[in-house]
N, CA, C and O atoms as a GROMACS GRO file, in nm:
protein
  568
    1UNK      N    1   9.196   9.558  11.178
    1UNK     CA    2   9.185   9.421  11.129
    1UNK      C    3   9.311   9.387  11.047
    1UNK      O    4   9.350   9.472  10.968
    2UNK      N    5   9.360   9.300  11.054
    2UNK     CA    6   9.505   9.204  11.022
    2UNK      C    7   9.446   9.187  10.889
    2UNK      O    8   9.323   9.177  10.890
    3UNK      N    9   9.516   9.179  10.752
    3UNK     CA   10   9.423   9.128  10.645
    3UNK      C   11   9.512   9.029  10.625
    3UNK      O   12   9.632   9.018  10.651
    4UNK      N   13   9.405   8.936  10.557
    4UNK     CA   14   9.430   8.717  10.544
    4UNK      C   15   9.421   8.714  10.404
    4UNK      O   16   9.335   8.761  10.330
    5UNK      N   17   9.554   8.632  10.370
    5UNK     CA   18   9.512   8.597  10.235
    5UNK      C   19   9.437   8.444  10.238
    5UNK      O   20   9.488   8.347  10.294
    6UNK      N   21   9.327   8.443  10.179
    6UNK     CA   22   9.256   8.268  10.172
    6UNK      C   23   9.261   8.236  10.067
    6UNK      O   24   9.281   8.115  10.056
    7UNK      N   25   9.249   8.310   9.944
    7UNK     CA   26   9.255   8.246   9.858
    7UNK      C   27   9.363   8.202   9.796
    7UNK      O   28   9.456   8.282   9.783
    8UNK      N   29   9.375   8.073   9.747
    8UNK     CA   30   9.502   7.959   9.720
    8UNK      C   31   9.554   8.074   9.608
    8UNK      O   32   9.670   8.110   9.633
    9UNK      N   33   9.493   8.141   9.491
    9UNK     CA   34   9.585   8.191   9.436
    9UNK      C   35   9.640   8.310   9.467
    9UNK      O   36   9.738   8.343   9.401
   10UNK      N   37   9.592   8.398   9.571
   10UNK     CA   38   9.668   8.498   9.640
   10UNK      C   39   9.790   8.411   9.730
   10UNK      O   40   9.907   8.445   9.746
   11UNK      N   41   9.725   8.299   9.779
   11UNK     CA   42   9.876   8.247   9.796
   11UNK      C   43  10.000   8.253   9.731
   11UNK      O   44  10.113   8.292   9.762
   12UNK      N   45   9.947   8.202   9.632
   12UNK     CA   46  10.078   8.132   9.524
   12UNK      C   47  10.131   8.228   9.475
   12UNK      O   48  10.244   8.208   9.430
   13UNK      N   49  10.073   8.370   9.463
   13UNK     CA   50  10.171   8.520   9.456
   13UNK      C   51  10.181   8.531   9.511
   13UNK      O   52  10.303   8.515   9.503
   14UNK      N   53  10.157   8.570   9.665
   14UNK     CA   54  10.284   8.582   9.780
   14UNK      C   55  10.383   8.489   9.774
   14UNK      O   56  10.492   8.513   9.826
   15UNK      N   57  10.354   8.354   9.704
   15UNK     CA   58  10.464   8.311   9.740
   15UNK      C   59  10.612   8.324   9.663
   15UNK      O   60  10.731   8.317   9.695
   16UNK      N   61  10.520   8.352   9.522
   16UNK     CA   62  10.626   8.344   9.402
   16UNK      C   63  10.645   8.510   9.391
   16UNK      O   64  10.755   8.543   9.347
   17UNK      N   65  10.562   8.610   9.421
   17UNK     CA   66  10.636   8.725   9.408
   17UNK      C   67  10.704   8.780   9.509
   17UNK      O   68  10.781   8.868   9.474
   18UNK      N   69  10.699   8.748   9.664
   18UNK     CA   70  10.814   8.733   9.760
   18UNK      C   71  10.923   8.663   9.753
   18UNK      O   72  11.026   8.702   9.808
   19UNK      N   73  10.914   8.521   9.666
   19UNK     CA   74  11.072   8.429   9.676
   19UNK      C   75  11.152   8.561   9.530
   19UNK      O   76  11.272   8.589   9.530
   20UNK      N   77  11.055   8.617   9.428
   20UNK     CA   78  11.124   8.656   9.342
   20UNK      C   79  11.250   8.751   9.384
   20UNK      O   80  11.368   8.754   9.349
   21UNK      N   81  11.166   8.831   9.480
   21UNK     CA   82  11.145   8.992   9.511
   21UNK      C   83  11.307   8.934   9.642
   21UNK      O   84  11.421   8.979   9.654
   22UNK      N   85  11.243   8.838   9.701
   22UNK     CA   86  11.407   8.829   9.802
   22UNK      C   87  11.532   8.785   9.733
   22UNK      O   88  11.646   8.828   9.755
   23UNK      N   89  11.499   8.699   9.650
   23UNK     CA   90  11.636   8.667   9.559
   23UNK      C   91  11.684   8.801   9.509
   23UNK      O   92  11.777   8.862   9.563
   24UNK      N   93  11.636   8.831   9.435
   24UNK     CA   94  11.640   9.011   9.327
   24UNK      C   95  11.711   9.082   9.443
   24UNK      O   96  11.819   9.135   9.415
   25UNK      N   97  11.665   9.092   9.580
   25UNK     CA   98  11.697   9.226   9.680
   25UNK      C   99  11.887   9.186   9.701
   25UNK      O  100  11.994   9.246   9.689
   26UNK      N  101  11.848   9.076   9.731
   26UNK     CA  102  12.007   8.992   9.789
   26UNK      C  103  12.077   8.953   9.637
   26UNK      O  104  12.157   8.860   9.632
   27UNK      N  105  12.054   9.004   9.555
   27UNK     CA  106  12.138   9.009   9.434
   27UNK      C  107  12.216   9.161   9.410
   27UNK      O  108  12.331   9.203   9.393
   28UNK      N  109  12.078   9.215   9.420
   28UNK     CA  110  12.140   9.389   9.425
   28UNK      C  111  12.186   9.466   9.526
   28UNK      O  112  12.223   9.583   9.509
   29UNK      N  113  12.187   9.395   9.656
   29UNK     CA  114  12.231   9.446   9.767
   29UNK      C  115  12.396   9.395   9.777
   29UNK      O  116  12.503   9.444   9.813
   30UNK      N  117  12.360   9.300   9.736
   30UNK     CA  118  12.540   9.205   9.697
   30UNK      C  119  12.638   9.277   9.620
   30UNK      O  120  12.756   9.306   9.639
   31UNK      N  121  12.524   9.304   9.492
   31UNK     CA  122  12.612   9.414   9.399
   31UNK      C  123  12.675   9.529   9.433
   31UNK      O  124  12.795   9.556   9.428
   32UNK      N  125  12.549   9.616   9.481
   32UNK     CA  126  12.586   9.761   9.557
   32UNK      C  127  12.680   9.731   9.640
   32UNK      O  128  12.791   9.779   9.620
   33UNK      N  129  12.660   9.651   9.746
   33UNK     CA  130  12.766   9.698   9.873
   33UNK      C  131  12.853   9.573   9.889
   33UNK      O  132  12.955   9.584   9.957
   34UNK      N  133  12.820   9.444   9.827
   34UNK     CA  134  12.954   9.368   9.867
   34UNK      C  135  12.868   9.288   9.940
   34UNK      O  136  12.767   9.319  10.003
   35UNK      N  137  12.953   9.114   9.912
   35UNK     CA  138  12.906   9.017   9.973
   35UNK      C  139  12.866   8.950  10.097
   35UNK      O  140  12.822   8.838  10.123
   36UNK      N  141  12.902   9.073  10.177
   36UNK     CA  142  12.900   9.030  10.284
   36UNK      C  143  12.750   9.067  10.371
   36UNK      O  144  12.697   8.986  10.447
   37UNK      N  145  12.701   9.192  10.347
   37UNK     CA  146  12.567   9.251  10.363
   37UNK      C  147  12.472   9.152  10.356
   37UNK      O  148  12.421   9.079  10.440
   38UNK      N  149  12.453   9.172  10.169
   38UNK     CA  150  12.379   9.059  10.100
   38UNK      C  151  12.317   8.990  10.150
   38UNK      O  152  12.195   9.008  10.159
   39UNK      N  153  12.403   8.848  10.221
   39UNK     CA  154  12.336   8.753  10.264
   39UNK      C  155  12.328   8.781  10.400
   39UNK      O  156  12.273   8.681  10.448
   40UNK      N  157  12.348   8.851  10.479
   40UNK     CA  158  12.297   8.930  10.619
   40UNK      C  159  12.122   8.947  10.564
   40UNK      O  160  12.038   8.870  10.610
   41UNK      N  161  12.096   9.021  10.494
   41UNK     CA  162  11.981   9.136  10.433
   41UNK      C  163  11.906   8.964  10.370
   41UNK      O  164  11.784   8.951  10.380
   42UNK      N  165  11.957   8.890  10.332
   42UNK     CA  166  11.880   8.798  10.245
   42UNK      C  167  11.818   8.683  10.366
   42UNK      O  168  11.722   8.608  10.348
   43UNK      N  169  11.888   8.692  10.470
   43UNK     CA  170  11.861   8.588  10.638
   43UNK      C  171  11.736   8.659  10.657
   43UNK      O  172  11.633   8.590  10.653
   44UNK      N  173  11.718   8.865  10.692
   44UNK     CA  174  11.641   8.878  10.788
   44UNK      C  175  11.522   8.883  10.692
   44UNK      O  176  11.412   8.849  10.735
   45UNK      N  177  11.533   8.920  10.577
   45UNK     CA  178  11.452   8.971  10.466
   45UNK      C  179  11.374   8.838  10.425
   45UNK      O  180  11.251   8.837  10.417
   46UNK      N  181  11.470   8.701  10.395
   46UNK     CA  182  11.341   8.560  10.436
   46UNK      C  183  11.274   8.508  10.519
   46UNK      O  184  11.187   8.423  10.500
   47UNK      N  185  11.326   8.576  10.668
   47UNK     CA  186  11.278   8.526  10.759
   47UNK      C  187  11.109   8.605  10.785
   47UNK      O  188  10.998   8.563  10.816
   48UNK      N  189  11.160   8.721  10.756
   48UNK     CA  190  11.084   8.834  10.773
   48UNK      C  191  10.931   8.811  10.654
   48UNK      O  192  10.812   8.838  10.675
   49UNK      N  193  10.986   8.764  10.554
   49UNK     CA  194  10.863   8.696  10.440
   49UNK      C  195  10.813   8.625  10.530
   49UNK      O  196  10.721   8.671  10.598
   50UNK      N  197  10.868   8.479  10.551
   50UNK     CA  198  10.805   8.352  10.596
   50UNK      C  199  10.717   8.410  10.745
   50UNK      O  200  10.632   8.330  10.782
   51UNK      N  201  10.725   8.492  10.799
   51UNK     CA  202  10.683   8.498  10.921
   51UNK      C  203  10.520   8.596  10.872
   51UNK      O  204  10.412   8.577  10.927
   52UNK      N  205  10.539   8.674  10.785
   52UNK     CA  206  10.456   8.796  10.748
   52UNK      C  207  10.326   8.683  10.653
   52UNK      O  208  10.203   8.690  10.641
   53UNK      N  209  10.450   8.571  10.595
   53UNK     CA  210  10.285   8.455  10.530
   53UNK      C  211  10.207   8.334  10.632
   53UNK      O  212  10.093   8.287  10.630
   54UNK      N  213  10.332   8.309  10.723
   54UNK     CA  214  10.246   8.283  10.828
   54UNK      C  215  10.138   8.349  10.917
   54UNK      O  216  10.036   8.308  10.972
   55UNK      N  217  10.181   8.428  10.911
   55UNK     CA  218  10.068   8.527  11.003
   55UNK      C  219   9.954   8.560  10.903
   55UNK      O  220   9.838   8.556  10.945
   56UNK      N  221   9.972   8.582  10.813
   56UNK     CA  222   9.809   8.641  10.723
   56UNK      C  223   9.796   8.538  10.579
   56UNK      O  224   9.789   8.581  10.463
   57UNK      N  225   9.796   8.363  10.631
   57UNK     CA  226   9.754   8.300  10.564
   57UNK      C  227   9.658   8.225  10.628
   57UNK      O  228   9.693   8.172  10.734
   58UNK      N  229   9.544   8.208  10.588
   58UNK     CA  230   9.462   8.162  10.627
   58UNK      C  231   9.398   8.018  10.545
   58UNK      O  232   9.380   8.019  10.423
   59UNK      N  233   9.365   7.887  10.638
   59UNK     CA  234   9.278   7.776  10.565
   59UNK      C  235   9.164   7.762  10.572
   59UNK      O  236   9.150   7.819  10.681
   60UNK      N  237   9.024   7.722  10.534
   60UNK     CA  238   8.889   7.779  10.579
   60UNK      C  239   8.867   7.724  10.686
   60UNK      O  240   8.799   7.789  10.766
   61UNK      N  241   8.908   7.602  10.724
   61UNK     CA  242   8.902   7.550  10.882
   61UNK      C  243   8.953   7.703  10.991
   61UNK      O  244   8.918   7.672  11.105
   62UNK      N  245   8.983   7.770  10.992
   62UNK     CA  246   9.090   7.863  11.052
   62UNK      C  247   9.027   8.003  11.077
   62UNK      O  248   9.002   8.088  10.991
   63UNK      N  249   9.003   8.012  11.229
   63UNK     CA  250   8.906   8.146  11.202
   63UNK      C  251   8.999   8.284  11.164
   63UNK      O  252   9.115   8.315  11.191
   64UNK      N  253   8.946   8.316  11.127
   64UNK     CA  254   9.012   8.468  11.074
   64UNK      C  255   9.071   8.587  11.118
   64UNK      O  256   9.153   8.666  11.070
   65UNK      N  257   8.986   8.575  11.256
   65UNK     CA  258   9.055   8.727  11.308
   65UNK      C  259   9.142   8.706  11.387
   65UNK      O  260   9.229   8.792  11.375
   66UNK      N  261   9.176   8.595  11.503
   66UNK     CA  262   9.268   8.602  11.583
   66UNK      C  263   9.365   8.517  11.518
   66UNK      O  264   9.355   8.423  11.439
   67UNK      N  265   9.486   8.592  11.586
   67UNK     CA  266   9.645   8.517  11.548
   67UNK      C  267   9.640   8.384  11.565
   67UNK      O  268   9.560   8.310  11.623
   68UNK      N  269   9.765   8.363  11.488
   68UNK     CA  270   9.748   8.214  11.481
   68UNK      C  271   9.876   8.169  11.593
   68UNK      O  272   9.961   8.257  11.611
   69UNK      N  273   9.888   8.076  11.648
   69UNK     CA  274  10.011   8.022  11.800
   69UNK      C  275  10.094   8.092  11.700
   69UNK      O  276  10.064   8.140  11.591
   70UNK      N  277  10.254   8.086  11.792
   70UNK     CA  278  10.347   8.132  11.756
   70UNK      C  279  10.412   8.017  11.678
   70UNK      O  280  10.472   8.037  11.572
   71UNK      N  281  10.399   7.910  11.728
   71UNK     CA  282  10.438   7.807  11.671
   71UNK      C  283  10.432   7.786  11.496
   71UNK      O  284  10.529   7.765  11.422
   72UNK      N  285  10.254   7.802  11.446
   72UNK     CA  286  10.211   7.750  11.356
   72UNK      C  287  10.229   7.839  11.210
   72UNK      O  288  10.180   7.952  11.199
   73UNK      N  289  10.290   7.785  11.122
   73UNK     CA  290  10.317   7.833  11.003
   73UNK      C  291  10.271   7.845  10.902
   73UNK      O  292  10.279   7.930  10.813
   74UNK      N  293  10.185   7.697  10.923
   74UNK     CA  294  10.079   7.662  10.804
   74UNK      C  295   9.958   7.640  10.862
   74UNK      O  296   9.932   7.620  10.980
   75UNK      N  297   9.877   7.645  10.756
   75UNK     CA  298   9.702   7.565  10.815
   75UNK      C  299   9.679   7.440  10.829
   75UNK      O  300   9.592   7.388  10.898
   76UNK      N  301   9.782   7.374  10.742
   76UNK     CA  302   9.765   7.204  10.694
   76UNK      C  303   9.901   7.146  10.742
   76UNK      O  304  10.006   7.206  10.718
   77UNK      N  305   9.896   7.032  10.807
   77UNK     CA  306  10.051   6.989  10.809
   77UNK      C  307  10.105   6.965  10.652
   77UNK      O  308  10.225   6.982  10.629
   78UNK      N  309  10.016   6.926  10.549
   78UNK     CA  310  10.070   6.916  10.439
   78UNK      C  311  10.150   6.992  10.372
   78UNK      O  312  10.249   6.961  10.305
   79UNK      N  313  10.077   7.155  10.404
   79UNK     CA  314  10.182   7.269  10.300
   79UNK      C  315  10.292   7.252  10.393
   79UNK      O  316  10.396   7.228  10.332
   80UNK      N  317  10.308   7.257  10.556
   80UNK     CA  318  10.449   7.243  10.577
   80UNK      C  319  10.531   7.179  10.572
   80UNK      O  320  10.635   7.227  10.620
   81UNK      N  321  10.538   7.050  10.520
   81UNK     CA  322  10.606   6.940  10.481
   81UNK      C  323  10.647   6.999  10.330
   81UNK      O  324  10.761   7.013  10.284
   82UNK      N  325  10.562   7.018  10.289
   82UNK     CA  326  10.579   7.051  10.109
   82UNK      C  327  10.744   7.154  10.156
   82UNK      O  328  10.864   7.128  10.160
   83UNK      N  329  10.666   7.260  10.182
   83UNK     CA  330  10.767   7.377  10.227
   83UNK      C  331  10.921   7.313  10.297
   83UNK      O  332  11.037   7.310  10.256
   84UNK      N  333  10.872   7.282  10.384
   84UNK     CA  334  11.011   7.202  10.455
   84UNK      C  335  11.121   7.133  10.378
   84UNK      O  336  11.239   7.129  10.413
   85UNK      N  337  11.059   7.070  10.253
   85UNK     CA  338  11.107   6.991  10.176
   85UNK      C  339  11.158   7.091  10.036
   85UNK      O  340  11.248   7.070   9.955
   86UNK      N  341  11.105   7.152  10.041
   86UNK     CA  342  11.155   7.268   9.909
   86UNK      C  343  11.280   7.350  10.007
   86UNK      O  344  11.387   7.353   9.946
   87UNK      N  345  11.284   7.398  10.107
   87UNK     CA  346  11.409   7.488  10.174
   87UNK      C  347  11.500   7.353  10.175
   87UNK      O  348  11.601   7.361  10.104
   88UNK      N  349  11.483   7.239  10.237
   88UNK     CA  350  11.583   7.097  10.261
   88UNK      C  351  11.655   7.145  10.134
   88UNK      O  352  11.774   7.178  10.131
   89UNK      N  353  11.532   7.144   9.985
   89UNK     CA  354  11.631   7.106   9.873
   89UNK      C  355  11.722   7.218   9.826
   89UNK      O  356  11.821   7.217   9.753
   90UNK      N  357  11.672   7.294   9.875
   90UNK     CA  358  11.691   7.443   9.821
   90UNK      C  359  11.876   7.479   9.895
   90UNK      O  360  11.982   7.509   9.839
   91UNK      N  361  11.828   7.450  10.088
   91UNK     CA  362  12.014   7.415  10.144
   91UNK      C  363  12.062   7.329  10.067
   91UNK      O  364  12.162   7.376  10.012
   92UNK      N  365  12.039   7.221  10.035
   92UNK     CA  366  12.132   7.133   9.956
   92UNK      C  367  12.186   7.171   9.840
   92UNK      O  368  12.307   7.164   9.819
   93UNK      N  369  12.095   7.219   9.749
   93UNK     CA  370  12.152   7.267   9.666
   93UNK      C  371  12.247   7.339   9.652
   93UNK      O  372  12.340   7.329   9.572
   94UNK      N  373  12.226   7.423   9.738
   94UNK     CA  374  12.324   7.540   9.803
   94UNK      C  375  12.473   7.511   9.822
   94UNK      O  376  12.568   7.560   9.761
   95UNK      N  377  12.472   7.429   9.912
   95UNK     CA  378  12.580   7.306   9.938
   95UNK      C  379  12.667   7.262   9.893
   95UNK      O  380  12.788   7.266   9.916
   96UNK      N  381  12.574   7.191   9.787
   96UNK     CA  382  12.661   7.164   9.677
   96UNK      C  383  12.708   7.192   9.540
   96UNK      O  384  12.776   7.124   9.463
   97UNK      N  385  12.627   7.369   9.522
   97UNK     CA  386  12.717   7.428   9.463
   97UNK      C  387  12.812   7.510   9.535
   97UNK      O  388  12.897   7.572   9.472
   98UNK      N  389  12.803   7.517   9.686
   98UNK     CA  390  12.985   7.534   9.706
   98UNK      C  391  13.099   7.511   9.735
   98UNK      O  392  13.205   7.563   9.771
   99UNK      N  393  13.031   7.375   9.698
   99UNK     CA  394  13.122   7.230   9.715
   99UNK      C  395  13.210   7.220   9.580
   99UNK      O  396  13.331   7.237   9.566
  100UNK      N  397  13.119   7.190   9.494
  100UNK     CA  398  13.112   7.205   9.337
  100UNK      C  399  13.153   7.320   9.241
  100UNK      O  400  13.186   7.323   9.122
  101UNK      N  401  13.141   7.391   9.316
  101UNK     CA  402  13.164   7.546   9.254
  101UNK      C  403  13.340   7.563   9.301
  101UNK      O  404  13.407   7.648   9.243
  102UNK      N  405  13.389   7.494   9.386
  102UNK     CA  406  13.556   7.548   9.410
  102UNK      C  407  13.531   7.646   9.443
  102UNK      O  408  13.549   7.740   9.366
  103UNK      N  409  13.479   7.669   9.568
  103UNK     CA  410  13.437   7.792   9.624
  103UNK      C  411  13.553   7.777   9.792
  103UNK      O  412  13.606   7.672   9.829
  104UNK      N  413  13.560   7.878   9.843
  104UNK     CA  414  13.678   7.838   9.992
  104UNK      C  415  13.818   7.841   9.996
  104UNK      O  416  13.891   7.825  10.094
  105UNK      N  417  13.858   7.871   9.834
  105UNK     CA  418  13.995   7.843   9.840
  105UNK      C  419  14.017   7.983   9.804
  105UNK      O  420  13.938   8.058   9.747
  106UNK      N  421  14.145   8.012   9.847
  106UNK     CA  422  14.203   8.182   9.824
  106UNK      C  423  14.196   8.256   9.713
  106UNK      O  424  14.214   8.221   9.596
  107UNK      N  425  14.163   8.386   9.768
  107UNK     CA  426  14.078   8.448   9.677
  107UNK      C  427  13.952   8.473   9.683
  107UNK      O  428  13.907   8.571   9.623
  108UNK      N  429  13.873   8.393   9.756
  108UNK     CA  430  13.727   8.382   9.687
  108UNK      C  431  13.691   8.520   9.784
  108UNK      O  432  13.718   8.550   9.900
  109UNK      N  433  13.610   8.593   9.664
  109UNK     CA  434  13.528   8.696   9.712
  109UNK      C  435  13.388   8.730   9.777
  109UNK      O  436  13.299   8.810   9.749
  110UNK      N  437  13.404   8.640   9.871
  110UNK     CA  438  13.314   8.646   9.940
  110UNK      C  439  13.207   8.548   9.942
  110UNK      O  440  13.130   8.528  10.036
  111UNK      N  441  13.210   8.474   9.804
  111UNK     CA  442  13.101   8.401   9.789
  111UNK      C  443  13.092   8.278   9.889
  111UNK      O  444  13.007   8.195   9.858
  112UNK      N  445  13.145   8.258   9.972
  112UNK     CA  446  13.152   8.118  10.039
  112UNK      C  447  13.083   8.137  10.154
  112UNK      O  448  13.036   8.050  10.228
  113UNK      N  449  13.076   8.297  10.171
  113UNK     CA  450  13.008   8.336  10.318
  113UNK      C  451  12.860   8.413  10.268
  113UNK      O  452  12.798   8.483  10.348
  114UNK      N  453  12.813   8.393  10.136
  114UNK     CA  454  12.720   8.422  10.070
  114UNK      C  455  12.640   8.359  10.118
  114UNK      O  456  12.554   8.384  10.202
  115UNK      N  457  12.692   8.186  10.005
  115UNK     CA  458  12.618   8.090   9.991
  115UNK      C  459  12.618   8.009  10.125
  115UNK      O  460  12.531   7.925  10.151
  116UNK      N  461  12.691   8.031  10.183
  116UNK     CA  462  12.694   7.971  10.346
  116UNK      C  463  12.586   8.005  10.423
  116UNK      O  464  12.504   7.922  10.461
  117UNK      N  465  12.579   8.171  10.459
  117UNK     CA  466  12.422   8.184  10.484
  117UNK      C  467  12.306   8.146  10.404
  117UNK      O  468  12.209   8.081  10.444
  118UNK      N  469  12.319   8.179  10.321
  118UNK     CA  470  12.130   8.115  10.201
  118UNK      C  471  12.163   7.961  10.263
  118UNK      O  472  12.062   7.929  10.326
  119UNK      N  473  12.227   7.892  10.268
  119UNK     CA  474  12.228   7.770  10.305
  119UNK      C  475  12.181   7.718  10.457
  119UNK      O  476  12.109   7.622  10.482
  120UNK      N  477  12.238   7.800  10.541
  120UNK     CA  478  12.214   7.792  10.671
  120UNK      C  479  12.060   7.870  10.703
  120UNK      O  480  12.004   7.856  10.812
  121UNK      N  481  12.003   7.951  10.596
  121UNK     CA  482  11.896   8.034  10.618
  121UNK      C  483  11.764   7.901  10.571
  121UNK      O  484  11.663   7.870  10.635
  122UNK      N  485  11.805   7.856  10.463
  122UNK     CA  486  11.711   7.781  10.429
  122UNK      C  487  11.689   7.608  10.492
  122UNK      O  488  11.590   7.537  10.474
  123UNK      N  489  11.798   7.577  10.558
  123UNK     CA  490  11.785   7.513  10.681
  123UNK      C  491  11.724   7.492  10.779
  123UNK      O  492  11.668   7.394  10.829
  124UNK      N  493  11.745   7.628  10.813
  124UNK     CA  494  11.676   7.620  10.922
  124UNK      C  495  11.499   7.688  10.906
  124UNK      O  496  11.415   7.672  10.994
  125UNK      N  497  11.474   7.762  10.779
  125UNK     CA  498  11.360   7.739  10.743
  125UNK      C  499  11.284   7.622  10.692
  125UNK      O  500  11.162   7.621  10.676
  126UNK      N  501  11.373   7.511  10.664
  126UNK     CA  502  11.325   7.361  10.690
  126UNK      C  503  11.262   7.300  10.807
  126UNK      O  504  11.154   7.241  10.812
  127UNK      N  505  11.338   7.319  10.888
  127UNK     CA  506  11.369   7.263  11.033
  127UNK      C  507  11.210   7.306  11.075
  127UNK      O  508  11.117   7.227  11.058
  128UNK      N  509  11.192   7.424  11.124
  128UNK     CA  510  11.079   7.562  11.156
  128UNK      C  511  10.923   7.486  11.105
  128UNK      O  512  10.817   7.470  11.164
  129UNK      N  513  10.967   7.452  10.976
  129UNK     CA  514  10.822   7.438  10.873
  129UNK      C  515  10.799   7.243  10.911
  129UNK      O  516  10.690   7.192  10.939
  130UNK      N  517  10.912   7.178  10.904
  130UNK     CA  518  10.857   7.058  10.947
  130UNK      C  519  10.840   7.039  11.087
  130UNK      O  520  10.773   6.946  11.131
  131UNK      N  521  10.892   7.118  11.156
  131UNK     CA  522  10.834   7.110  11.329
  131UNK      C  523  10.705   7.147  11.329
  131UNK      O  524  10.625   7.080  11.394
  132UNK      N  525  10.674   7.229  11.275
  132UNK     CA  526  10.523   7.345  11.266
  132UNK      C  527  10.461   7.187  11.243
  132UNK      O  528  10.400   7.142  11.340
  133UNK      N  529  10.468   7.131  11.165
  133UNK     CA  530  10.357   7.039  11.042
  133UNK      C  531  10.389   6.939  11.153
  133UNK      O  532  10.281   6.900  11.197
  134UNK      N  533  10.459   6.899  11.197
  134UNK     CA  534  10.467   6.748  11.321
  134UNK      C  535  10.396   6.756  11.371
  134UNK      O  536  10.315   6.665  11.388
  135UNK      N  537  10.386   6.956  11.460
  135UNK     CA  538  10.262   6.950  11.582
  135UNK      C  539  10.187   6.979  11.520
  135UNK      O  540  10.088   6.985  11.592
  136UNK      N  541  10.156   7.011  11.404
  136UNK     CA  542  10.018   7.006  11.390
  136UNK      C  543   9.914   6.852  11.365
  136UNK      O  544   9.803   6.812  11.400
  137UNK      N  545  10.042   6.796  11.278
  137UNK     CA  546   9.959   6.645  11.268
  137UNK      C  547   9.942   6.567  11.426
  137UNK      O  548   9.843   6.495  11.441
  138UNK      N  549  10.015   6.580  11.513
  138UNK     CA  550   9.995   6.553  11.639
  138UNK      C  551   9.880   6.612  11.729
  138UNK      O  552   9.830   6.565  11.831
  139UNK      N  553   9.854   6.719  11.668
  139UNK     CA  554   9.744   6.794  11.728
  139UNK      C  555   9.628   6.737  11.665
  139UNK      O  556   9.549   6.710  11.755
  140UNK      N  557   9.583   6.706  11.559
  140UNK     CA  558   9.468   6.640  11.486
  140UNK      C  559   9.444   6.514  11.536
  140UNK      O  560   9.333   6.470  11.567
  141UNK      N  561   9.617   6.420  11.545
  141UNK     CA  562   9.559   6.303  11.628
  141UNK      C  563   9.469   6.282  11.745
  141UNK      O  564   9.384   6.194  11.763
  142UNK      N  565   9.505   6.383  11.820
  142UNK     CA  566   9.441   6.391  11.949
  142UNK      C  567   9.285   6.390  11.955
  142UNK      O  568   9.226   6.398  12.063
   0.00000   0.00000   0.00000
């Protein structure tokens, strides 16, 4: 048996002690070996979260034992919009601190191909989470 988290506050620690736990890894992996790893290890290591809370989150509408489509991320189109909209802000931010930061110009140690992936990672974990939540609200219409 697959185990489900249902309850909202076992949610909200997976969510906040996985975002902690991936930032922390891709800080000290950066340190140890250099910038370039890092955000390699910080791509598969979020992707690898987001996919592990999709799969064993559960809404009570939502039966329990079988998988959920490959597609679907959330239970509600709502949390994936929420979500979608926190990675949007999260690339942007990104963005434009390495816009802002005088980051790209000679010299820079690496950080431009850091923050370039977290940026491009959380993008496209935007993209993923508001597609998920489209078909799902499309699916309810029906």
């Amino acid at each position: 048996m697959t185990p489900r988290i249902l309850n909202p506050y076992g949610k909200f620690l997976y969510v906040l002690i996985g975002g902690i736990a991936v930032v922390l890894l891709n800080l000290l992996v950066a340190a140890l070996v250099g910038p370039v790893v890092g955000p390699v290890l910080y791509v598969v290591v979020l992707f690898g979260w987001i996919l592990v809370g999709a799969r064993i989150f559960r809404v009570p509408e939502e039966p329990i034992e079988p998988p959920r489509p490959w597609w679907k991320l959330t239970g509600r189109p709502t949390a994936g919009f929420v979500l979608a909209a926190l990675f949007a802000l999260q690339a942007i931010t990104n963005q434009l601190t390495l816009v802002l930061g005088d980051r790209g110009r000679a010299g820079d140690d690496g950080g431009t191909a850091s923050v370039t992936a977290m940026t491009a990672a959380c993008g496209i974990a935007a993209v993923v989470y508001l597609a998920s939540s489209v078909r799902l609200r499309a699916r309810r219409a029906e």
